[in-house]
C-alpha distance (Angstrom), angle and dihedral (degrees) to the residues before:
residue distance angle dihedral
X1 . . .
X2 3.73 . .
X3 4.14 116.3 .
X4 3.68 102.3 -135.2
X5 3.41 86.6 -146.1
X6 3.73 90.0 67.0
X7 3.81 96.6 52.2
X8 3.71 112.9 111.6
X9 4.04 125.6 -102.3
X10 3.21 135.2 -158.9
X11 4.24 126.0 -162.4
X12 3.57 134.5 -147.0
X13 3.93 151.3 166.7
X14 3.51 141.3 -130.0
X15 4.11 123.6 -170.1
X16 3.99 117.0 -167.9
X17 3.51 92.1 -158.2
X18 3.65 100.2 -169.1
X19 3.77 90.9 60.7
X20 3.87 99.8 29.5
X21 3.97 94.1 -118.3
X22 3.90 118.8 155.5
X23 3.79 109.6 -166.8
X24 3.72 113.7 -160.3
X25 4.60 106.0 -146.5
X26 3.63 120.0 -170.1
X27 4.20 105.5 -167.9
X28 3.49 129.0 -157.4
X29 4.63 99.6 -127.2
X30 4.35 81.0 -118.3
X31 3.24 122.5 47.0
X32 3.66 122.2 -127.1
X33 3.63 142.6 -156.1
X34 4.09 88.1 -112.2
X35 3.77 113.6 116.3
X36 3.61 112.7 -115.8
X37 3.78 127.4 -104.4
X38 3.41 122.5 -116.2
X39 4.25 114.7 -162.8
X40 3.55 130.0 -155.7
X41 3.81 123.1 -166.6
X42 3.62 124.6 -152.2
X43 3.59 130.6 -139.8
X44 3.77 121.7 -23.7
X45 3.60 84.6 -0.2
X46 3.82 134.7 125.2
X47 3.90 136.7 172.4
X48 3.66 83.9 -63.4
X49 3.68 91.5 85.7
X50 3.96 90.7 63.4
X51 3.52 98.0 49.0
X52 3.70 94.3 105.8
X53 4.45 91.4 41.5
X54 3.54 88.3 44.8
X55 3.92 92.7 68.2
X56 3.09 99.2 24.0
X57 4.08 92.0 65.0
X58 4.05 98.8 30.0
X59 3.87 84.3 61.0
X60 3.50 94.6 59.3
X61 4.00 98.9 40.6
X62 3.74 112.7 -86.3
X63 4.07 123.4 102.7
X64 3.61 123.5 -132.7
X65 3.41 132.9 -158.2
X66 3.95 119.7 -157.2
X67 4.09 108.7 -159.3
X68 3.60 117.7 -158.6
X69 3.70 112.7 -159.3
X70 3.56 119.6 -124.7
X71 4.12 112.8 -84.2
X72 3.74 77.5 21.8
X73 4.33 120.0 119.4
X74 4.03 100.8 -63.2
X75 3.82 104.1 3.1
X76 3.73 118.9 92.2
X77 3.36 120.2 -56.0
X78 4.03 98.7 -117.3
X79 4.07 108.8 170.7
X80 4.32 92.8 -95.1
X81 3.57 89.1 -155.4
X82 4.17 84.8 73.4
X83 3.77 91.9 48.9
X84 3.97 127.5 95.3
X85 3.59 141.0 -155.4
X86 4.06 92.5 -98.6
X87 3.66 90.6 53.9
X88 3.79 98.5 67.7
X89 4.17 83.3 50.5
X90 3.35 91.4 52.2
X91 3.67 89.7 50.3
X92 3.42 96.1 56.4
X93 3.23 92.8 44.8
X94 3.82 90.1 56.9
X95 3.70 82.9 58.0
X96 3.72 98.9 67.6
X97 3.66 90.3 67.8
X98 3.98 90.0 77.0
X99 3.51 101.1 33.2
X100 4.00 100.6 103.6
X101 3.85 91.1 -141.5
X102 3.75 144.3 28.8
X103 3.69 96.3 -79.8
X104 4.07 144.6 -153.1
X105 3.53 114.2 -109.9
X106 3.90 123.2 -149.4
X107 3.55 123.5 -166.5
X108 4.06 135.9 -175.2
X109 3.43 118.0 -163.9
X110 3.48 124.5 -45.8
X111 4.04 74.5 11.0
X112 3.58 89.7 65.2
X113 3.33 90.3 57.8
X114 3.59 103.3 42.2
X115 4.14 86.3 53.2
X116 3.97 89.9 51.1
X117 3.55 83.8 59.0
X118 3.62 94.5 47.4
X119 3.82 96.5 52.7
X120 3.64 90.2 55.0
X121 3.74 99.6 63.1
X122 4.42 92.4 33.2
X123 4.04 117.5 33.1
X124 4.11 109.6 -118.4
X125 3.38 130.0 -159.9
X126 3.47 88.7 -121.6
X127 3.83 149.0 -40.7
X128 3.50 134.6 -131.6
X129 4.10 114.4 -171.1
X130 3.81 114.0 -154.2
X131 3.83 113.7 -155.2
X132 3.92 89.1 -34.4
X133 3.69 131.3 -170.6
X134 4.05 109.0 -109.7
X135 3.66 122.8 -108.7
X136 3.98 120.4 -119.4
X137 3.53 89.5 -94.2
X138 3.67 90.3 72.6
X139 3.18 111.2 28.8
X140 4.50 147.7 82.1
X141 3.70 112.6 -110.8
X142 3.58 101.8 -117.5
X143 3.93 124.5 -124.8
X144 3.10 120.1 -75.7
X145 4.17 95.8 -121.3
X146 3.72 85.3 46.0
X147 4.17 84.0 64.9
X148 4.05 93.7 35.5
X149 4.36 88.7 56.0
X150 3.43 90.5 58.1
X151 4.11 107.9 94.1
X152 4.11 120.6 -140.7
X153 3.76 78.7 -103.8
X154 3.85 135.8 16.1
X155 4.06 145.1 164.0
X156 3.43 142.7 -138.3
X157 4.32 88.9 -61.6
X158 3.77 81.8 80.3
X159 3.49 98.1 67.6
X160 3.18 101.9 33.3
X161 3.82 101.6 -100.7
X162 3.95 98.3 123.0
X163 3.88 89.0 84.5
X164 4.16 123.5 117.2
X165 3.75 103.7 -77.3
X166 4.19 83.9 -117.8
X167 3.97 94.6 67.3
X168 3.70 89.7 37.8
X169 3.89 88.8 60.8
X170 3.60 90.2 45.6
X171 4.25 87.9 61.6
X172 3.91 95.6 35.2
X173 4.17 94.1 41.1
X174 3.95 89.1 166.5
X175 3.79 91.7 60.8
X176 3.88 118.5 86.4
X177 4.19 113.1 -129.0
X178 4.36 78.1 -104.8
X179 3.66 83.9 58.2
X180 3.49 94.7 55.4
X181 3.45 97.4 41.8
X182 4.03 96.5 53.4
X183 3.60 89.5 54.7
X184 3.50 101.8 49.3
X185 3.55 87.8 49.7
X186 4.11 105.4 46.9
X187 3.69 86.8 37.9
X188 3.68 107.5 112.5
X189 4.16 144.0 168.8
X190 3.70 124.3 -49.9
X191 3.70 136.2 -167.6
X192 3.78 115.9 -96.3
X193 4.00 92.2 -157.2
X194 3.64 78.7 61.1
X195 3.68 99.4 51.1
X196 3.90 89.4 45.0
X197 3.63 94.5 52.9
X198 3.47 88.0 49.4
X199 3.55 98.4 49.2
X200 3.87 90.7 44.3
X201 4.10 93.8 50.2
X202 3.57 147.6 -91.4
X203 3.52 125.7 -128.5
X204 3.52 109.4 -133.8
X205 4.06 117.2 172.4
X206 3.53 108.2 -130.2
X207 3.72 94.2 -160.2
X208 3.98 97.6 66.7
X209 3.78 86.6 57.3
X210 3.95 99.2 56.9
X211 3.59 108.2 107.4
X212 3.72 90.7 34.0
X213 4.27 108.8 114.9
X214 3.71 94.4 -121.9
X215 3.84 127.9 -170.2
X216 3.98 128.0 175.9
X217 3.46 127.0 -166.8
X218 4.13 131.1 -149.3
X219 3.54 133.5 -149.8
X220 3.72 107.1 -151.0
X221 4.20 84.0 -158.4
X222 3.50 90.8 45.2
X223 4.08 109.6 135.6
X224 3.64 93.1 168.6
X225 3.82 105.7 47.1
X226 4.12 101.5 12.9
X227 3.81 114.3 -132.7
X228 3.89 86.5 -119.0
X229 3.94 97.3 56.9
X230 3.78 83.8 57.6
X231 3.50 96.6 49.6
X232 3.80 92.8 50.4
X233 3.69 81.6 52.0
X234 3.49 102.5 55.7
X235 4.00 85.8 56.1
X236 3.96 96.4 44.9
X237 4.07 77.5 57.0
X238 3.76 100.1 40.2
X239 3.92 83.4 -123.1
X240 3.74 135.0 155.1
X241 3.94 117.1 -107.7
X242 3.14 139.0 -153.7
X243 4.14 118.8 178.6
X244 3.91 125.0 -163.7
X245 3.47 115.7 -147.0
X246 3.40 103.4 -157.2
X247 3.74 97.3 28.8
X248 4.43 119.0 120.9
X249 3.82 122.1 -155.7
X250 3.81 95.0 -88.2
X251 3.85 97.1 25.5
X252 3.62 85.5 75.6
X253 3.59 94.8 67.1
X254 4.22 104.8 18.9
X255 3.25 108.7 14.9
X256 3.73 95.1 135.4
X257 4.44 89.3 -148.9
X258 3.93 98.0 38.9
X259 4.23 112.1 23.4
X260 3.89 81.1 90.0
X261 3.56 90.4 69.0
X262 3.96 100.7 52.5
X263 3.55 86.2 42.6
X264 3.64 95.2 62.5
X265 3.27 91.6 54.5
X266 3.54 108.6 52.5
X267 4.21 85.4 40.8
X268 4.40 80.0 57.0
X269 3.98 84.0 49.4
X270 3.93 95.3 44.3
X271 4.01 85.3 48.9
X272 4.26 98.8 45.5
X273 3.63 85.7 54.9
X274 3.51 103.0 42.0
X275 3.84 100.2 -117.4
């Protein structure tokens, strides 16, 4: 039998120039009949947070597509204090138009949002929400000096991610000190209109998602997004779940010891619904 680890991969790039969006492929060498992935960071993030799901599925057959929002890691570097919520939809959105079939989208965090969003204005094949942030639907307007602390733009002090790499360990324990390390280093500004938006609510209209195979994911260490919220989620949406225990925010998704784990599930989704 074949490792799929040892079948071959090929990488590629895509620019939208009139937006300023770099999108990061990974490409299984044969094409398959799998429909392609389509992944949405969160805040701060960047297609560095797929690195690990991005060979992980092009090994065994599907292609996956890392977006990174404009002012975001390698797209243009647009002032992201002038940027909103809507604009990272609508640059997803833009990114259907070279994605050669009617994709999957996968979202973590404010991601997960952003690609709920998405798949209400342009059908998907399916979603699958990582840890996401809940839409207004679900969830307690926050205070109002909550929303006035947050600066037009901010970086990783904000949430807490400018600590020694030792004490961050000791709150993510599934992530290696290498972990830590990469994220604190690719981590980079995000829009605080954004951020306030999110925190304020999103409408998203349940309705224009039924039919859609849906699966969301919970990080039982999860500070950011609690494990709970996602599970409530999941319901709101009529969704399968999955929760990991033992999972953080980012150890869902790079956690060089656990992102295996998550993976396999969301490959055993992709396969029970034929996608």
């Amino acid at each position: 039998m074949v490792n799929p680890a040892d079948r071959p991969i090929r990488k590629d790039e895509v620019v939208l120039e009139d937006r300023g969006i770099y999108i990061e492929s990974w490409l299984p060498e044969r094409r398959s009949r799998r429909r392609p992935l389509v992944l949405v960071h969160g805040e701060l993030g960047g297609s560095w947070l797929w690195e690990q799901y991005l060979g992980y599925f092009a090994h065994r057959g599907w292609e996956g597509h890392a977006i990174n929002l404009r002012a975001h890691f390698w797209s243009d570097t647009t002032e992201v204090s002038g940027i909103d919520f809507e604009s990272y939809v609508f640059d997803v959105l833009a990114s259907f138009d070279h994605i050669p079939q009617n994709p999957v989208l996968i979202g973590h965090g404010m991601g997960g949002l952003i690609a709920m969003r998405a798949a209400e204005e342009r059908h998907v094949a399916g979603l699958v929400l990582i840890s996401p942030a809940l839409p207004a639907e679900l969830r307690t307007p926050p205070r109002l000096h909550v929303l006035r602390d947050i600066p037009d733009t901010f970086g990783r002090e904000l949430v807490g991610w400018q600590s020694l790499p030792e004490q961050l360990r000791r709150t993510n324990p599934d992530l290696t000190i290498e972990d830590v390390l990469r994220v604190q280093h690719l981590m980079g500004k995000e829009s605080g209109a954004a951020r306030r938006t999110m925190l304020t609510g999103v409408q998203v209209v349940r309705e224009r998602l039924e039919g859609t195979p849906t699966f969301v994911i919970g990080g039982g260490l999860d500070r950011w997004f609690p494990e709970p919220d996602s599970e409530r989620l999941a319901a709101w949406l009529g969704a399968q779940y999955e929760p990991f225990g033992a999972h953080s925010h980012y150890g869902l998704v790079l956690g060089s010891e656990g992102y295996e784990q998550v993976a396999e599930a969301i490959r055993h989704f992709l396969e029970s619904h034929r996608l």
